[in-house]
PLY file of the C-alpha trace (Angstrom):
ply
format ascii 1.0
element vertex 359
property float x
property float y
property float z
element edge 358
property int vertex1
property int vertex2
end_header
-131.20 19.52 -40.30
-133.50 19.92 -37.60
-133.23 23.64 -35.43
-131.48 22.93 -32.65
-130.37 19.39 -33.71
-126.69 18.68 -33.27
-124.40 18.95 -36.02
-123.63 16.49 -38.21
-120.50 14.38 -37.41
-118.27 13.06 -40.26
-118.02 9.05 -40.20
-114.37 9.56 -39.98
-114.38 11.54 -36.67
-116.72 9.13 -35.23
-113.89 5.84 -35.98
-111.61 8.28 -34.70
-113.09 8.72 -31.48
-114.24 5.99 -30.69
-110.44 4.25 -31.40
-109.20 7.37 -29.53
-111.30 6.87 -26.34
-110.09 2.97 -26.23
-106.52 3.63 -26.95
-106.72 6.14 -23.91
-107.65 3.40 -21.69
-105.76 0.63 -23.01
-102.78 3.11 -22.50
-104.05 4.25 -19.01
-103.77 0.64 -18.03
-100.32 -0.30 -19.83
-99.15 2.35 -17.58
-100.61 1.47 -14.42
-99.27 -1.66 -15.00
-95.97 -0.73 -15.32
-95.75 1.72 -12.40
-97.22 -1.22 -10.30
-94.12 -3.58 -11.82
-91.69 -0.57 -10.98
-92.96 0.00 -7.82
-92.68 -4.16 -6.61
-89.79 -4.74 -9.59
-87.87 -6.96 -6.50
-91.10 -9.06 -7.16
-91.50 -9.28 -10.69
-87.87 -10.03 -11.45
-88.09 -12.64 -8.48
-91.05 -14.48 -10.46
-89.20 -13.88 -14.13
-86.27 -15.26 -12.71
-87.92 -18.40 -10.97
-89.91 -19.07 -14.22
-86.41 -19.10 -16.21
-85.24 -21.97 -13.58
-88.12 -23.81 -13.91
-88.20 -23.88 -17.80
-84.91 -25.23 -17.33
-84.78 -27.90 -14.48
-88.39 -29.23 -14.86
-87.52 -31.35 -17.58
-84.49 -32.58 -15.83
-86.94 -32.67 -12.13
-89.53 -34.99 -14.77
-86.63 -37.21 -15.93
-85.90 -37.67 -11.94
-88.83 -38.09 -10.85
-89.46 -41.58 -13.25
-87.15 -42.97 -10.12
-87.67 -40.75 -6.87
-90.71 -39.38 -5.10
-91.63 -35.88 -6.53
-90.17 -33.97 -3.72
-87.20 -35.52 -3.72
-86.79 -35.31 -7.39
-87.28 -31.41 -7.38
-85.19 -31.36 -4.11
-82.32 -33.13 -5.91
-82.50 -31.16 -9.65
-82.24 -27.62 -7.52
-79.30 -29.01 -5.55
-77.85 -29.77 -8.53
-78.21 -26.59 -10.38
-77.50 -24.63 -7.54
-74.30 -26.53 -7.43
-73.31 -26.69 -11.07
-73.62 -22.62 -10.33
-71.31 -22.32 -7.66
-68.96 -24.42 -9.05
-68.72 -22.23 -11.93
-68.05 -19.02 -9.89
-65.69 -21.16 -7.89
-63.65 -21.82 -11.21
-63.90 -18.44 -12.20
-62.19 -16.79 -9.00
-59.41 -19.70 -8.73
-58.84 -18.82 -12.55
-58.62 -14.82 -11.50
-56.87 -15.73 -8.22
-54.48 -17.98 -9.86
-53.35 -14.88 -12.56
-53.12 -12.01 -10.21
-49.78 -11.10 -10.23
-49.21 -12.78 -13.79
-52.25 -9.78 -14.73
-50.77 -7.13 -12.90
-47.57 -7.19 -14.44
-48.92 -7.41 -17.61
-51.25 -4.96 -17.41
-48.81 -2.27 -16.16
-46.77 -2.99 -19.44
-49.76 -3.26 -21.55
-50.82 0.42 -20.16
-47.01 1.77 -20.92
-47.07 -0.11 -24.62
-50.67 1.60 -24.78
-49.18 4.89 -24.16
-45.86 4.63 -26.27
-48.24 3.78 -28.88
-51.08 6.76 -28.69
-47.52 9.11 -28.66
-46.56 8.10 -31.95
-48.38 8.71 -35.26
-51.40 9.40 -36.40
-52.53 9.92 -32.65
-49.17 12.21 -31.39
-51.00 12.56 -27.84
-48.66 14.65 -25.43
-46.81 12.29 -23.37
-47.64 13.74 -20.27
-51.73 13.74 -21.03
-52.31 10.23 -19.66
-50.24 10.73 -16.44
-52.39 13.69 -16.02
-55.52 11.89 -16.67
-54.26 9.08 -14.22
-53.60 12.09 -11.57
-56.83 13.88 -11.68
-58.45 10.56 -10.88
-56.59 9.97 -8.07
-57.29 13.69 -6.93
-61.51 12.84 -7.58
-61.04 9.99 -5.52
-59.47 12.29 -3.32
-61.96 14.50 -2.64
-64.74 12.39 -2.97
-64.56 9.95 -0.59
-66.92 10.50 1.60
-69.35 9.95 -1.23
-67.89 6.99 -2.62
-68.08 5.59 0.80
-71.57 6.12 1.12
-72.39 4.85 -2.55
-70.24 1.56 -1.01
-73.04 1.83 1.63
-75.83 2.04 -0.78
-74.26 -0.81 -2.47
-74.74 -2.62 0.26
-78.07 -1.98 0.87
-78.54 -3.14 -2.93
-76.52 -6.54 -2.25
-79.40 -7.48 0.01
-82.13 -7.01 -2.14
-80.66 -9.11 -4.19
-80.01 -12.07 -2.07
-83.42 -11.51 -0.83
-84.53 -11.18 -5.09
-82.73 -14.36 -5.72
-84.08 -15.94 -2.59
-87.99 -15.03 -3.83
-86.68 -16.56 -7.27
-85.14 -20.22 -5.72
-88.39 -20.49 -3.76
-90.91 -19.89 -6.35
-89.46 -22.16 -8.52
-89.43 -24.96 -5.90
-93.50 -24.73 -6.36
-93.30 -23.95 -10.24
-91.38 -27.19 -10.74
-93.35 -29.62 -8.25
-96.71 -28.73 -9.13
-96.85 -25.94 -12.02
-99.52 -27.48 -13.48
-101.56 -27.40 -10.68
-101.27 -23.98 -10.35
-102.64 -23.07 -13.87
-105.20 -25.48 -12.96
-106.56 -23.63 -10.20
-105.60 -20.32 -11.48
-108.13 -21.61 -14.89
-111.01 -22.87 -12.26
-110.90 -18.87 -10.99
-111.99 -17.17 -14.27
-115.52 -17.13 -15.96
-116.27 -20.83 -17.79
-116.94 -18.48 -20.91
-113.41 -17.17 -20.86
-111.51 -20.67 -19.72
-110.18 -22.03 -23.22
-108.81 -19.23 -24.71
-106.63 -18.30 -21.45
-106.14 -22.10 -21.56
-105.07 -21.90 -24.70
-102.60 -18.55 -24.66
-101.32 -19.43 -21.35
-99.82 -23.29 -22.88
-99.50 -21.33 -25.97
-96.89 -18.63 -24.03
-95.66 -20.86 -21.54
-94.34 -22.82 -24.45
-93.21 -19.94 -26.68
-91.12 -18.92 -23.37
-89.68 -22.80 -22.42
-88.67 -22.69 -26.23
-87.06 -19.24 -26.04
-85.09 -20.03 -22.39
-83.98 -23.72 -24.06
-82.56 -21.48 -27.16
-81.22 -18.44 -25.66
-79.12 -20.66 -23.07
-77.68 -22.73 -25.83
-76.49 -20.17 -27.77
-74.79 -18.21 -24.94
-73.57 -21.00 -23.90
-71.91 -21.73 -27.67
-70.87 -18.59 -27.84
-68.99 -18.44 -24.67
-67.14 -22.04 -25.63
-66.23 -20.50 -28.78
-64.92 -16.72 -27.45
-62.96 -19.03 -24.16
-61.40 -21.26 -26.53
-60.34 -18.67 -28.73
-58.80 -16.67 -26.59
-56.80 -19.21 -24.25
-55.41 -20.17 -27.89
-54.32 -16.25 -28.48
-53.12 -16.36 -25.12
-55.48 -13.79 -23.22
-55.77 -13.37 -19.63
-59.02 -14.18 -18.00
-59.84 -16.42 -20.58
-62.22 -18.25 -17.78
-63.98 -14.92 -17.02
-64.35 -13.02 -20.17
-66.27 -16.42 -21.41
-68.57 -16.35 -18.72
-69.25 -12.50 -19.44
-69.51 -13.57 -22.95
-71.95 -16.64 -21.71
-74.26 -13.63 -19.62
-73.96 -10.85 -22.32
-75.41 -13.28 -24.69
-78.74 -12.92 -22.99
-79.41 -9.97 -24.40
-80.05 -10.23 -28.00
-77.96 -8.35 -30.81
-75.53 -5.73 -28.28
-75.06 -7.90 -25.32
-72.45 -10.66 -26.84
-70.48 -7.41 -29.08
-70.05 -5.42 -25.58
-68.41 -8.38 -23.70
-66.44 -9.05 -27.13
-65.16 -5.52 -27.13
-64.40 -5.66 -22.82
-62.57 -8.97 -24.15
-60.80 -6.63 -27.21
-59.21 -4.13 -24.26
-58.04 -6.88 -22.13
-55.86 -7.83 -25.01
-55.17 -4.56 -26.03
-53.34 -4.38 -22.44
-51.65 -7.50 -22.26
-50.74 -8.78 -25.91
-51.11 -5.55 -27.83
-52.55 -4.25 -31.02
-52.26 -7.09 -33.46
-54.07 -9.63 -31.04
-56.55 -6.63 -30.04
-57.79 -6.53 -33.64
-57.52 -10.28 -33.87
-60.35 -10.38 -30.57
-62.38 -7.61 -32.86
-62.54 -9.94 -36.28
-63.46 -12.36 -33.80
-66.56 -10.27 -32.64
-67.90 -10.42 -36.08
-67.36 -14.22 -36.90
-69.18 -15.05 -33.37
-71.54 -12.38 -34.65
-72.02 -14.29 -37.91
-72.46 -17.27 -36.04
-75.00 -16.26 -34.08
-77.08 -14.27 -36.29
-77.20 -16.61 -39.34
-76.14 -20.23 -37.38
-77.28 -20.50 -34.02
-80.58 -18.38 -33.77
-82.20 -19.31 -37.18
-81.22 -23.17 -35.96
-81.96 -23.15 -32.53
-84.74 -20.21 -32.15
-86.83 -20.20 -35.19
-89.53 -22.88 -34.01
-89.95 -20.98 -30.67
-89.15 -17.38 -31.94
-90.36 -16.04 -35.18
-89.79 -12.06 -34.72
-88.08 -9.58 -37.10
-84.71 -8.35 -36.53
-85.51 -4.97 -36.01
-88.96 -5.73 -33.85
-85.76 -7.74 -31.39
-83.41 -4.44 -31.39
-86.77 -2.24 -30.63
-87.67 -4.43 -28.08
-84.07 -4.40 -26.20
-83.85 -0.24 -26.59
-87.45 0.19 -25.10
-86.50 -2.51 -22.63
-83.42 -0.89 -21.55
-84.99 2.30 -21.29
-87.87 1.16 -19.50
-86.16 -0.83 -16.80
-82.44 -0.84 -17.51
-80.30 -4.17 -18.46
-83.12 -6.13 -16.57
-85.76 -4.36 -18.67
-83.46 -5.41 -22.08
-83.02 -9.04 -20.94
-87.08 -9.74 -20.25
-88.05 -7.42 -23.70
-87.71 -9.85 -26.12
-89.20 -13.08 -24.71
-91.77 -10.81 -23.33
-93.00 -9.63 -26.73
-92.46 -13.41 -28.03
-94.69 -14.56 -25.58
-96.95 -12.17 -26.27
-96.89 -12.61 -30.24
-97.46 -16.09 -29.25
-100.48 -15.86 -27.57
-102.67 -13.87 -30.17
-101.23 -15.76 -33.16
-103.05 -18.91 -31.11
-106.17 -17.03 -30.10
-106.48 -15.56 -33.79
-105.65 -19.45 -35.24
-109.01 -20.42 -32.86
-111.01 -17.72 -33.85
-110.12 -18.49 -37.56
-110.71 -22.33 -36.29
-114.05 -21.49 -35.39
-115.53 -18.92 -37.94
-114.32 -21.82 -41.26
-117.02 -24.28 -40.11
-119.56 -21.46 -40.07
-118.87 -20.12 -43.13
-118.58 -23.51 -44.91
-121.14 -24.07 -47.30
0 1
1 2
2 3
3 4
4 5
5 6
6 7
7 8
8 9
9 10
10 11
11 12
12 13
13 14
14 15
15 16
16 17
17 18
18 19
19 20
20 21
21 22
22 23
23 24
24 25
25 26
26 27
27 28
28 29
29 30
30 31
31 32
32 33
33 34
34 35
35 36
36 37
37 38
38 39
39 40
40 41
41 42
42 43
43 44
44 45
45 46
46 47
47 48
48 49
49 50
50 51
51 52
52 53
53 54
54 55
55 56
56 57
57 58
58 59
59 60
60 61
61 62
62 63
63 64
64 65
65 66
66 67
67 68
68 69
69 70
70 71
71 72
72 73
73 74
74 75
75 76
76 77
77 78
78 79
79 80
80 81
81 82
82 83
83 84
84 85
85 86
86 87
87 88
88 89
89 90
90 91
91 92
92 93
93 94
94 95
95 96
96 97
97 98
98 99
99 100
100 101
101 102
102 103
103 104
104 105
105 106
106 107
107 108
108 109
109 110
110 111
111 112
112 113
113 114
114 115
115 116
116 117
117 118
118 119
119 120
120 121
121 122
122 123
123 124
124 125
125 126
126 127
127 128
128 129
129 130
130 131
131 132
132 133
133 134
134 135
135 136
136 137
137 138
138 139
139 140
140 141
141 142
142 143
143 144
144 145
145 146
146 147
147 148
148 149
149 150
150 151
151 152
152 153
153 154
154 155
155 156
156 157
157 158
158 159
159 160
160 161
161 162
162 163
163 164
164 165
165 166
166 167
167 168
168 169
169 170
170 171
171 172
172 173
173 174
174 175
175 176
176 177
177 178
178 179
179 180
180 181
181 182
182 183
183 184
184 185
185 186
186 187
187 188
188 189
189 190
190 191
191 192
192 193
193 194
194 195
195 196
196 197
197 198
198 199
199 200
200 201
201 202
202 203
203 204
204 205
205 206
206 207
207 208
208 209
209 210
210 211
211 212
212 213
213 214
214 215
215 216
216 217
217 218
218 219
219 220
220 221
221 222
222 223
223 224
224 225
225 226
226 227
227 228
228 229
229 230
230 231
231 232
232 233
233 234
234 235
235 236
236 237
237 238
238 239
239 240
240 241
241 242
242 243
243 244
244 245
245 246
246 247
247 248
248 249
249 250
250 251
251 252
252 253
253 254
254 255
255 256
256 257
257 258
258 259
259 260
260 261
261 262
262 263
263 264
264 265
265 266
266 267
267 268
268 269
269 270
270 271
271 272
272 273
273 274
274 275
275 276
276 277
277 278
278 279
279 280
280 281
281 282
282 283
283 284
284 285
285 286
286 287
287 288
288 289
289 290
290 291
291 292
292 293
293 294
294 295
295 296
296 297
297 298
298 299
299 300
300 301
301 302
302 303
303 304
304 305
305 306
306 307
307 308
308 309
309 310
310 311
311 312
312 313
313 314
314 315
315 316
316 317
317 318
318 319
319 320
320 321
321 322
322 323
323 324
324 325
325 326
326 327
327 328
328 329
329 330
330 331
331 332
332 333
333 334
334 335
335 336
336 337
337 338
338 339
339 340
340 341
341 342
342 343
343 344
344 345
345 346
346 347
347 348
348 349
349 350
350 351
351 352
352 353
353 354
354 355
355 356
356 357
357 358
């Protein structure tokens, strides 16, 4: 070594730096990014949302179109959806409005046969514990009313932005579904000619990843909340309507979503039918469980969907943490898409180095 020369760096410090350095801006950006997205979330859950609609009506706003005007066609599939929606909800609160008193009779003697029951063996609770517990609620309420009447107010103020979320959604979707593909069109034109195929290709290669997992993910909830309604209307539940529509939304969210609306259908029972048809609704959470996990996904899922079990429950925790039950619904087709998109731009790379290293 040369005096004054620098000192010798070890090969291993130099990869380590140099992977360091990128990782710190790669993670600089990741997080930018994601304090942008938190910052307009109204937005990005307004374009998630209107991308879900149009992976599901553009094949119906095609099949139109063969007979209408394109307009019309995508004027006509939205209509319908939007009504198909509505009529749903309408069932749903003639079903609740319909059992009202029916419910609130049996609830009051489902919470007294609840409370006979924790008195007795192996629970022995004092009998007086649960009128207690019912009291110091009423006192919270009580004395925090002013509080819970400005959290109604904040409520409010939530309730807009999302009518004016869902709004954002219906319209962007109007434009995804008549002319999507001229969108990505232009949106290609934009970029550097050097860099058009491969977005080309991960953009058809994600956008088809994420049609495939909206198809599959709706189907199942869907089966799952025929199968949890028609189970429990034959055990005699109340809100047999409702709890399969919670069912049919849980289901979105892969592995925990479908066992919590199981479990809020478990209590219900509890209340009004007792123990035995309690544990009845829990055996029932594992067969739909069953179902799911070793029926419906590997069936429906598996073309559009190839991820681990455990890379889907990471994916929903970090989700949830990251952005709450909206952050656990979008995890896992976000990472699908994602895994999508470099297993086709590593299959093209691949594509192109066999020719060159062909004898």
């Amino acid at each position: 070594m040369q005096p004054g020369s620098p000192p010798a760096v070890a090969p291993f410090l130099r990869t380590a730096a140099a992977y360091a350095w990128r990782l710190l801006v790669v993670g600089a950006f990741v997080y930018g990014l994601f304090a942008l997205l938190g910052r307009f979330h109204e937005i990005g859950v307004a374009v998630f949302l209107g991308l879900v609609v149009t992976a599901l009506l553009r094949p119906v706003a095609n099949l139109v179109a063969r007979g209408l005007p394109r307009p019309f066609a995508v004027a006509l599939t939205l209509l319908g959806g939007i009504a198909l929606v509505l009529g749903v909800l309408t069932l749903v609160g003639e079903a609740v409005a319909g059992e009202r008193t029916t419910l609130v009779r049996e609830f009051r003697d489902g919470v007294g046969r609840i409370e006979r029951w924790l008195e007795q063996p192996p629970f022995r609770l004092d009998q007086h514990a649960l009128s207690d517990v019912q009291s110091r609620i009423g006192q919270f309420l009580a004395d925090h009313r002013s509080t819970l009447v400005s959290e109604a107010v904040s409520g409010a103020h939530h309730a807009v932005a999302v009518l004016t979320t869902l709004a954002l959604a219906l319209f962007s979707s109007v434009f995804f579904i008549h002319a999507g593909d001229r969108q990505w069109a232009w949106f290609r034109e934009q970029l550097p000619v050097s860099v058009r195929g491969r977005v080309d290709l991960g953009g058809r290669a994600a956008w088809r990843t994420f049609t495939g997992y909206t198809h599959g993910i709706v189907l199942v909830a869907a089966t799952n909340a025929v199968l949890v309604g028609i189970a429990l209307w034959l055990l005699g539940v109340p809100l047999a309507v409702p709890l399969a529509l919670l069912e049919f939304a849980a289901a979105f969210v892969p592995l925990i979503g479908s066992p919590i609306a199981l479990a809020v259908a478990s209590v219900v029972a509890l209340a009004s039918q007792g123990p035995f048809v309690a544990l009845v609704v829990i055996a029932l959470i594992v067969v739909i469980g069953q179902i799911e996990g070793h029926l419906l996904h590997p069936l429906v899922m598996s073309w559009a969907v190839r991820l681990h079990p455990l890379v889907v429950a990471v994916s929903v925790v970090a989700g949830s943490i990251a952005a709450g039950i909206v952050g656990a619904v979008v995890a896992v087709p976000l990472v699908s898409v994602v895994w999508s998109v470099h297993t086709a731009l590593r299959g093209a790379r691949a594509a192109e180095r066999a020719p060159e290293s062909a004898p």
